[in-house]
N, C-alpha and C positions, 0 to 999 in steps of 0.2 A: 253392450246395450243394444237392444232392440229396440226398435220405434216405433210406436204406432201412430201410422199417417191418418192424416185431418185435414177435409176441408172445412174451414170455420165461415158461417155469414159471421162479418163486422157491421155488416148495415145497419145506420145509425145507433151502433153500441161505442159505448165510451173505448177509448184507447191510450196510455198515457207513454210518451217518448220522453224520458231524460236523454238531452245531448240536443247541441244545436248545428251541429257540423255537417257533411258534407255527406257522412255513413248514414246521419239521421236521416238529412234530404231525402236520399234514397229509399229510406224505410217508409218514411213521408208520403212518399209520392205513391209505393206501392200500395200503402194503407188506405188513403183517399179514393185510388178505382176500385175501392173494395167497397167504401161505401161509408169507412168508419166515421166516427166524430173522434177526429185527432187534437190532443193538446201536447205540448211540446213545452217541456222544463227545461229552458238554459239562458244565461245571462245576455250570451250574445247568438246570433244568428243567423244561416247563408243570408245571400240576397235572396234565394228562392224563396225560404224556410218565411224571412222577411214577408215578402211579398204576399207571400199565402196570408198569413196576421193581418196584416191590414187587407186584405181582400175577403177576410171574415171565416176561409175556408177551414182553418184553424184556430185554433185557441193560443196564445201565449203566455205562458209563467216566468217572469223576467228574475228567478230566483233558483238558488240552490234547491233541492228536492225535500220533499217536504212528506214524511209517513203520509197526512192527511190527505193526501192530492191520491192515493190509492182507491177510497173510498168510491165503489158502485164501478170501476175499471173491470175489464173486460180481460183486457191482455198489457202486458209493459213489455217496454223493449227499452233495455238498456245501450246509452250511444254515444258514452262522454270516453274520453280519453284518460280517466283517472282510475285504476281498478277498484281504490276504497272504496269509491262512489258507486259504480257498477255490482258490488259486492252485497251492499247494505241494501240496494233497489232489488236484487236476485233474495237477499234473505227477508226484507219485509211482504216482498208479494207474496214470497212459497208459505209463511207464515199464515196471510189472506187467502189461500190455496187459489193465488194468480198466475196463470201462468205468464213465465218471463223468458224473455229471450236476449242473452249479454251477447252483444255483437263479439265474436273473435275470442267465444271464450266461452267453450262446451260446455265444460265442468260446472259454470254455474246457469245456465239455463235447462230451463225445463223444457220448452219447445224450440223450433232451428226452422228458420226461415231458409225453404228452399228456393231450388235455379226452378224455374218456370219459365213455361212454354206456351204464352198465351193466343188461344187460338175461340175467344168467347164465342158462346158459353163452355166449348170446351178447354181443360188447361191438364196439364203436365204438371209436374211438380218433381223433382227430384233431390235427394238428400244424401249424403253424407254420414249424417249424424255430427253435422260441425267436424268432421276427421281431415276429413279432404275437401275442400269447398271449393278448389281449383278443376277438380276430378269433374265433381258435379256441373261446374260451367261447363268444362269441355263438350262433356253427355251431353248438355243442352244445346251449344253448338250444332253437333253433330245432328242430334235430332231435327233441330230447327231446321236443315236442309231438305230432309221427307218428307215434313209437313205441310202440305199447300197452307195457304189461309185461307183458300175456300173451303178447310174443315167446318171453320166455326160457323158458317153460313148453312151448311149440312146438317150441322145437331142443329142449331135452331130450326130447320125444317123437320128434323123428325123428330123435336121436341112436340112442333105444332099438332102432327101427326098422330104423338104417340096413343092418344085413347082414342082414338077411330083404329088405329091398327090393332086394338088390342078387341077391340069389340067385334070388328071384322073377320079378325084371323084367334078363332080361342085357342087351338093348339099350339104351344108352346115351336114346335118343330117348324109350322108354316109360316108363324112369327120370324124364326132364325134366317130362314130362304128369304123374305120378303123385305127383311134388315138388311140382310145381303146384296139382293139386287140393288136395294136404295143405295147403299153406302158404295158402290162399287162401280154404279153401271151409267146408263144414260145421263141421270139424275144427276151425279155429281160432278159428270162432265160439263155438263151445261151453267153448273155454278162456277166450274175455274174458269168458263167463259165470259164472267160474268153477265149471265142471259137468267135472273132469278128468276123472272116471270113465268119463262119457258121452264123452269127446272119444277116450278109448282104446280104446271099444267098436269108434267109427266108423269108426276109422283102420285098426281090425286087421280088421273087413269089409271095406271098402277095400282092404286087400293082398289079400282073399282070392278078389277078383274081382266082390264085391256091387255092386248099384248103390245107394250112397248120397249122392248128389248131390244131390237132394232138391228143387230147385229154386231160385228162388230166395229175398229176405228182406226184411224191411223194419227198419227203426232208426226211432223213435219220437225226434226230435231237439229239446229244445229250444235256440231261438235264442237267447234270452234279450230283453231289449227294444229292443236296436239296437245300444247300441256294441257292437264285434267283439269287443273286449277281454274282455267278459263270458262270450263263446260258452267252454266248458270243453273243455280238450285232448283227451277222447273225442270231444266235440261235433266238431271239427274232424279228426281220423281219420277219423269216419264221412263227414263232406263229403267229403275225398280219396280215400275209397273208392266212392260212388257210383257207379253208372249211372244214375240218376232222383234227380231232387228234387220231391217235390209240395212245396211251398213255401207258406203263409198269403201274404196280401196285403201284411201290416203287418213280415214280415220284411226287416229294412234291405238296400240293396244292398250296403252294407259287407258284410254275413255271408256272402250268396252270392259275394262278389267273393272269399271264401276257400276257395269249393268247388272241386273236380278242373275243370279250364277242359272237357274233352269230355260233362261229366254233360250230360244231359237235364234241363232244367230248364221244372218246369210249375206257372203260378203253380193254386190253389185255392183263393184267397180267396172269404169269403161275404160276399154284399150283402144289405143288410135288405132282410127279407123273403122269401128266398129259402135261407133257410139247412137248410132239409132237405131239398132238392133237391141244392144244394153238395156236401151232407156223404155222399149217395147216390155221387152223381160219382167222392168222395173212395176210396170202397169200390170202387167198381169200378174206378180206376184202380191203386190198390195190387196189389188181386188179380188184374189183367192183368198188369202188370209183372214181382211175384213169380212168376205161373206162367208166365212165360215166361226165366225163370231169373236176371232180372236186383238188384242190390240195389238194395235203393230206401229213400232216406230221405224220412222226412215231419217236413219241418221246419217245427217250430211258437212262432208265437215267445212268448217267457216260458219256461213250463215245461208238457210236456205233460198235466201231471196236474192242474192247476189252472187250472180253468174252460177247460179248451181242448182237449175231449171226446176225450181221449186217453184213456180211460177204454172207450168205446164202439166206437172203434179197435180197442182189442187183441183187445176181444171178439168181434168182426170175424173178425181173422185166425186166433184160437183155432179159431173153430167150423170155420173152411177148411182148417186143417191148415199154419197159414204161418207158420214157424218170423219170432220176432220180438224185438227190444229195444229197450231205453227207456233214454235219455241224459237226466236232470233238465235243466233248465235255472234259470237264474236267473228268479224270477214277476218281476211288476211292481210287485208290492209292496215289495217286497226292493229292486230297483233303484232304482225310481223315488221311496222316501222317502230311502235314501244320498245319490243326487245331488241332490236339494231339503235337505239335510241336516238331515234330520228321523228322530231315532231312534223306531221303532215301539212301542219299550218303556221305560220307564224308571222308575228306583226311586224319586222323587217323583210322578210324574205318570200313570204307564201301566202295567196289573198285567198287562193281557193284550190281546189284538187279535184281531179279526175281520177274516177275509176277503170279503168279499160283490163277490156280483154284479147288475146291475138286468136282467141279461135270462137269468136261468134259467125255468127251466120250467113254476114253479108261479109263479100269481100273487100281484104284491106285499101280495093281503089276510091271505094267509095269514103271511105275515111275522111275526116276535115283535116289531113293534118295543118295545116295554116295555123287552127285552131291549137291544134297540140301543139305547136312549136310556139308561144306564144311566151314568155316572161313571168316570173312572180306568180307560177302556179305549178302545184307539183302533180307526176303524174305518177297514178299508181295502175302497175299493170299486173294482168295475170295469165297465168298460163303462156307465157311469152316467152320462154328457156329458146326453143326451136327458132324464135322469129328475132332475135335481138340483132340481127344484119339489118333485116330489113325495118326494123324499127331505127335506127341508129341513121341509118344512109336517108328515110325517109322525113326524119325532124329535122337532120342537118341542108336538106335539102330545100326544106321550107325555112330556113331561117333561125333556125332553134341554135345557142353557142355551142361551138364546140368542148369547149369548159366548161359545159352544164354538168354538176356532178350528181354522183347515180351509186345507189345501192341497190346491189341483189342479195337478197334476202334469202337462204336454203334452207330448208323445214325449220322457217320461223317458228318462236317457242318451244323446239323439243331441245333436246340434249344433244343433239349433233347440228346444232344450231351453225352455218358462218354466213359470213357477210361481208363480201368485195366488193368495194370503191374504187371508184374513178372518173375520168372524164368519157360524156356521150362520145369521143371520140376514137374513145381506146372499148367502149364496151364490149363486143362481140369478140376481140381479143381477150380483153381480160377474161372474161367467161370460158372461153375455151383451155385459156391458160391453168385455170382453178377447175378445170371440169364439174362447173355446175349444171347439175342434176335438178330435173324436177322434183318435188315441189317446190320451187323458186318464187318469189315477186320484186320484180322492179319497180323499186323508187327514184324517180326521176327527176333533180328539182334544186334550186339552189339549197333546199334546208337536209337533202342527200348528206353534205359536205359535216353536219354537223352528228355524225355516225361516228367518226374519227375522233371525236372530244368526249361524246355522251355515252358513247356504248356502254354496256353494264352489264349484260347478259351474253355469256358463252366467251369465246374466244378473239382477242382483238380484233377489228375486221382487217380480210387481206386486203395492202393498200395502204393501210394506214402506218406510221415508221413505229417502229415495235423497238425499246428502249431498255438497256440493262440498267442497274445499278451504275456502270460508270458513263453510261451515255451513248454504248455504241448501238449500231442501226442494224436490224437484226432481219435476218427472213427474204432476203433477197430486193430487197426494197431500195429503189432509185434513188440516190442523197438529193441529186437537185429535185428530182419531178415529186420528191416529201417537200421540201423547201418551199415549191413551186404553191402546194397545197394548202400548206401552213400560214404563208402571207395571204393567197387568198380567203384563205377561214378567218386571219386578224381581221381582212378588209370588209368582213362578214356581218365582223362581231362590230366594228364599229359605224356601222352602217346606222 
């Protein structure tokens, strides 16, 4: 069977629902932003279904279904749990040539409520034909990912537009270029900014023959710290929209393997020692690309605004005139304490947390450590693999315990994930011991300790006492200095 798809207006046209339950709600609720005048046959009813009845928005039949309740209907949807009943609603309406639709049951409906992808006034709709309905969700998932919701803000504008465009431009062909621009270019950038103002300035230049094309843009993207699964569904728009990727080093190949497959794609990772030479390169690549009209994403992985001189970027393009935007991304602090399962705050142990870095710009004398070494706050560090002596020697120096415990964290989120625990005292040993490699981050903090209980993701952390079936201590792991760890975690937990 073939379908043929339909959008129907229900605005204020009758609609009748048998069923009171939970599948109706949902039909319910869809049917109302449609517009319809819904009535609803069932004895009993959600608290929703409820509340709509006495709020007027619907009608209630507090009775079994009734031929008569057919009369001057639009559409029925059948939604009880009983097939007789569902059977006799499907053959009285096809009788009244109504169409009907039996939830969860092809064979007797005439129409199939599809997955919808609401984006007013424009919408998606996709089907099945009742075969697969799970199929159909999935599709709409997926899609649901590409689509900004500043689509629907887009057709409404060039809904407003559309009889001046047409009166303006008669050729069909200049029509197609002029849709184009609109749907693609400046104009729709300025509505995912949400700047509508500025986007209806553009567009009414634009009809009137101006040239605002402007060039082209860059998107400030962050990747997050490897799995794909964290990149954010604007994050991945702007990949599918590229012509250029400047890409970091440390961005996973999973994330790019999600980009448009035709992008230009140029890695710009910086190697020690060379990193303001890189970060020049960086600049002049963007503003080659933008002024030769192309979009260009700079994908950065974490988040660009945190330690990863997205900051000095925009200021960049401001002073050049290069229209630009910024997609957060997940930092590494954020990911990489989740997957070590290590909460960064918490109501026994951690009132607040620091972000640091060990290669910013001023040197590490200037530092507060006083500050760092302070109690009941956890620190999270980065890029700190090379400096863990001198971070170690310098908190313990200011007062910080020696049994503050501490997780390193190695390409938090990917698949070669691990994560060593211990005491501030032992760290720059243990590290060398496990030869941790960058990309690493140090969590520093009494809620560190809680890595060894909560972990979930990858491999136990090294450190923590690794246990067979009969109880014995596995991996080279110290019996007292696990003992030693374990009482102090009880003493943690009962805090």
């Amino acid at each position: 069977m073939k379908l043929y798809p339909v959008f129907a207006d229900l605005s204020h046209r009758a609609v009748l629902v048998v069923g009171g339950g939970a599948v109706a709600e949902r039909k319910v609720a869809m049917l109302l932003d449609a517009g319809a005048q819904v009535t609803v046959s069932a004895p009993e009813l959600t608290p929703s279904l409820r509340r709509w009845a006495e709020q007027g928005r619907i009608a209630h039949r507090a009775e079994a279904f009734r031929e008569s309740w057919l009369e001057r209907v639009w559409l029925v949807i059948a939604a009880t749990s009983d097939r007789t009943t569902n059977a006799l609603v499907a053959e009285l309406a096809g009788l009244r040539r109504i169409f009907v639709n039996v939830v969860d049951d092809a064979t007797l409906s005439s129409f199939h409520v599809p997955a919808v992808i609401d984006r007013a006034p424009l919408a998606i709709a996709i089907s099945s034909g009742g075969r697969a309905p799970m199929l159909a969700r999935l599709l709409r998932e997926r899609l649901e990912a590409l689509l900004d919701p500043s689509w629907g803000a887009l057709a409404s504008l060039a809904s407003r537009l559309r009889p001046r465009i047409r009166l303006r431009l008669a050729q069909p062909a200049a029509r197609r270029r002029f849709y184009e621009h609109l749907l693609t270019g400046p104009v729709a950038a300025l509505l995912r900014k949400g700047r509508g103002a500025e986007a209806s300035v553009v567009a009414e230049r634009a009809l009137s023959g101006a040239d605002v094309s402007g060039g082209g843009s860059v998107i400030l993207v962050g990747a997050g710290p490897g799995d794909p699964g964290l990149l954010t569904l604007r994050g991945l728009r702007a990949l599918n929209e590229a012509d250029v990727i400047l890409h970091d080093r440390l961005v996973s190949p999973e994330v790019l393997a999600l980009a448009r497959r035709d992008a230009e794609r140029v890695e710009v990772g910086k190697q020690a020692g060379n990193h303001h030479a890189t970060q020049e390169e960086i600049h002049r690549l963007m503003l080659g690309h933008a002024r030769a009209g192309r979009r260009v994403v700079r994908l950065k992985g974490g988040d660009p605004f945190v330690f990863g001189r997205g900051g000095e970027e925009l200021e960049f393009l401001r002073a050049r005139g290069i229209p630009y935007e910024v997609v957060p991304g997940v930092t590494a602090a954020l990911a990489c304490a989740a997957y070590a399962g290590v909460p960064l705050t918490h109501r026994a142990h951690a009132h607040s947390v620091r972000l640091l870095t060990a290669h910013g710009q001023a040197s590490s004398d200037t530092t507060d450590w006083a500050a760092l070494a302070q109690e009941r706050q956890t620190l999270a560090v980065y890029m700190g693999v090379s400096e863990l002596e001198t971070l170690q020697s310098r908190l313990l120096e200011h007062g910080r315990a020696a049994d503050t415990p501490f997780a390193l964290v190695e390409n938090g989120s990917r698949a070669e994930q691990r994560v060593v625990t211990g005491r501030l005292v032992e760290l720059a040993a243990r590290a060398r011991a496990h030869a941790v490699r960058s990309p690493a981050l140090l969590i520093l903090g009494e809620v560190a300790m809680l890595a060894e209980t909560l972990a979930w993701f990858g491999p136990p952390p090294l450190g923590a006492p690794i246990h067979d079936i009969g109880g014995i201590v596995h991996g080279g792991v110290d019996r007292h200095a696990a003992s030693r760890r374990h009482d102090a975690l009880a003493t943690i937990h009962q805090a």
